[in-house]
C-alpha positions as CSV (number, residue, x, y, z in Angstrom):
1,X,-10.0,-21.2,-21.5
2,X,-9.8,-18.1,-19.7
3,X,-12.5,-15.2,-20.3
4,X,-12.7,-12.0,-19.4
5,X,-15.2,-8.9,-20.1
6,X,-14.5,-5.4,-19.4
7,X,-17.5,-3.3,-18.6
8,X,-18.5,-0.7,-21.5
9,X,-16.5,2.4,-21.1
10,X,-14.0,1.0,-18.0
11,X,-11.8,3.5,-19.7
12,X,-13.8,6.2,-17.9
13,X,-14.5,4.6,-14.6
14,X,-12.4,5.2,-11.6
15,X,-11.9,2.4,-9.3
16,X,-9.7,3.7,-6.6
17,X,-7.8,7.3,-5.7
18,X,-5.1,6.7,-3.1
19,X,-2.5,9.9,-1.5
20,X,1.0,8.8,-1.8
21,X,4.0,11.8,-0.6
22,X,4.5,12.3,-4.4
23,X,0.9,12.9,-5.7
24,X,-2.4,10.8,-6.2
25,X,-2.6,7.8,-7.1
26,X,-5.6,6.3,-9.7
27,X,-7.0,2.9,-10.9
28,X,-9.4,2.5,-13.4
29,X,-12.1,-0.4,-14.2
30,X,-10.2,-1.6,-17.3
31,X,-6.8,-2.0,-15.0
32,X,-4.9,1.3,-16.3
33,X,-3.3,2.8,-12.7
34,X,-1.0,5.9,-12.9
35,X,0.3,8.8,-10.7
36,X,-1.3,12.4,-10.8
37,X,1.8,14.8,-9.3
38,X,0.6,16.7,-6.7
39,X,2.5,19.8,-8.5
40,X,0.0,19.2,-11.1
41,X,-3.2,19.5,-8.8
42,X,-2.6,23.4,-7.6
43,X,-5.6,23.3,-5.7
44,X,-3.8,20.4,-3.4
45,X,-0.3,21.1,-4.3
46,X,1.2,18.6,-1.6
47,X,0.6,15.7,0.3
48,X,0.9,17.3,3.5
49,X,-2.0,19.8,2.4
50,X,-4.9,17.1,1.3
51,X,-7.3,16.3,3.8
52,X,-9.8,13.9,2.6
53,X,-10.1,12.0,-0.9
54,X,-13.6,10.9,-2.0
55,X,-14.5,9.3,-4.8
56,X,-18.2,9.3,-5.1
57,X,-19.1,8.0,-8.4
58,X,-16.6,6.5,-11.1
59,X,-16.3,9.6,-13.4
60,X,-15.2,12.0,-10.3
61,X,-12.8,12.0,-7.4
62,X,-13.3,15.1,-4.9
63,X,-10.6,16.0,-2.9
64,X,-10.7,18.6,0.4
65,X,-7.4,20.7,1.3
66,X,-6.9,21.5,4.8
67,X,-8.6,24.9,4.3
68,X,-11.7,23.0,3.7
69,X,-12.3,23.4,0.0
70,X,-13.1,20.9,-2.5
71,X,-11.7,20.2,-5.7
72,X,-13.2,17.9,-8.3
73,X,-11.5,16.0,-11.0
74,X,-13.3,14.0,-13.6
75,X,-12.3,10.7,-14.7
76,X,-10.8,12.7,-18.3
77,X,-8.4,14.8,-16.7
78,X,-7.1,11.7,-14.3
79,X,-7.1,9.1,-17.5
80,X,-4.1,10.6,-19.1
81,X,-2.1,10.1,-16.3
82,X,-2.9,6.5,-16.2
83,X,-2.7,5.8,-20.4
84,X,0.2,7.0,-22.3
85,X,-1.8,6.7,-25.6
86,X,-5.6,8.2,-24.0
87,X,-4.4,11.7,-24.6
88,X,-3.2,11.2,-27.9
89,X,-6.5,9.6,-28.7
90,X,-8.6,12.3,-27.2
91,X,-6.3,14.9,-28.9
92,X,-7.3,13.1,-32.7
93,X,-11.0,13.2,-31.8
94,X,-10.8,16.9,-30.7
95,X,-8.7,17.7,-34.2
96,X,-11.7,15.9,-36.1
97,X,-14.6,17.6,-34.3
98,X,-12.9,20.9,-34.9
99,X,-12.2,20.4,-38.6
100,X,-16.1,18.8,-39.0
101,X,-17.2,22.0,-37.7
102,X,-15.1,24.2,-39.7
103,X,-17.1,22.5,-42.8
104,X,-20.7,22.8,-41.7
105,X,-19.5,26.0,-40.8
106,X,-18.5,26.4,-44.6
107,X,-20.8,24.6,-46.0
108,X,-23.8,26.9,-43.9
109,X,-21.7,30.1,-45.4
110,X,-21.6,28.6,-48.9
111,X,-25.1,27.6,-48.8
112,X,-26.3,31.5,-48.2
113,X,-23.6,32.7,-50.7
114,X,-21.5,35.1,-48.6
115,X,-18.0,35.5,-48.6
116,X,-15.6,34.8,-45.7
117,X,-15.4,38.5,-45.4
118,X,-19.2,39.0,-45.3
119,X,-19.5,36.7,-42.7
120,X,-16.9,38.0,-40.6
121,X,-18.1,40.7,-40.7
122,X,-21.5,40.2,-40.1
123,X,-20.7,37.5,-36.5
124,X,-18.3,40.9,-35.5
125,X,-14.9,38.6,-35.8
126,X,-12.1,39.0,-38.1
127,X,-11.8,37.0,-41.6
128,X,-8.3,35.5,-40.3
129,X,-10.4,34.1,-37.6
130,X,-13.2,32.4,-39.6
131,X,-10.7,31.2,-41.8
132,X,-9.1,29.3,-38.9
133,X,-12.1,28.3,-37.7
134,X,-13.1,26.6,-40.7
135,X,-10.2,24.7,-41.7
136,X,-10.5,23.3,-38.0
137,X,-7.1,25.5,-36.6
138,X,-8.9,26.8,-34.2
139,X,-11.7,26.4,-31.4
140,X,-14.8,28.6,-31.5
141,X,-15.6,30.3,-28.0
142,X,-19.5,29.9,-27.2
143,X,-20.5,33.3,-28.3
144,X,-18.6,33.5,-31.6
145,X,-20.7,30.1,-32.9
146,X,-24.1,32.4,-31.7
147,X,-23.0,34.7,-33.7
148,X,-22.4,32.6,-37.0
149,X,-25.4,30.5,-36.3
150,X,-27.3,34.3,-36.5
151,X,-25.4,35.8,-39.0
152,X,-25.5,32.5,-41.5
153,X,-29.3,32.6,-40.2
154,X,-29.1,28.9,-38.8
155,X,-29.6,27.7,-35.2
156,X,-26.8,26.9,-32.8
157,X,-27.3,23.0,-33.2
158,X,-27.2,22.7,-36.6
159,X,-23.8,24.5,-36.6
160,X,-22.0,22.5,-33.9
161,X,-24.1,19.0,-34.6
């Protein structure tokens, strides 16, 4: 009987980052490899312009262009490269964490008894915004969610969880 473990959360730990002429190439901890283009790394944006490839925990690779500047990339932007399905996966957890703060962000505006329009009004962003926001359509920059936390009267954390 063969047995094998994989160590908690291989998907996020890089193993080894190796230049090939057609872009970078990854292996992770639970055996995914794939092939970041070089096209897709602007900062590098060929082989004959990388100069050094270090990868100094397993949730970063740094890499250094021949001007001398460094580039990280965490193990999230790398993964999708090496896992057709992680980026599909990560897209469903993003879609649920928007929509579960779109209804504590209802919920807070229902529990003080304003309209979407009073609210709006009151975080200085348009209804059509807040609307989108709370059915989980859209992504809330930092200062928009100070600005409902303040105008619903509730601290950031309790808005975003």
């Amino acid at each position: 009987m063969k047995w094998f473990v994989l160590v908690k959360n291989a998907d996020r730990m890089m193993t080894a980052a190796a230049a090939r002429d057609d872009g970078l190439e990854l292996k992770f901890a639970d055996g995914a490899s794939g092939l970041i283009p070089f096209a897709d790394i602007p900062e590098i944006g060929d082989a004959s312009n990388l100069e050094e490839i270090e990868l100094p925990n397993p949730y970063v690779i740094t890499l250094k262009n021949r001007a001398g500047e460094k580039t990280e990339i965490p193990w999230d932007f790398t993964r999708h490269y090496c896992d057709q399905w992680y980026r599909q996966r990560a897209d469903r957890v993003a879609a649920a964490g928007l929509r579960s703060l779109g209804e504590r962000v209802r919920s807070a505006r229902e529990a003080v008894g304003m309209t979407q329009q009073a609210l709006a009004s009151a975080a200085g962003i348009g209804r059509v915004t807040l609307v989108r926001i709370e059915k989980g359509e859209q992504s809330p920059r930092y200062e928009t969610l100070m600005a409902l936390g303040k105008a619903l009267g509730r601290p950031f954390g309790e808005l975003v969880g």
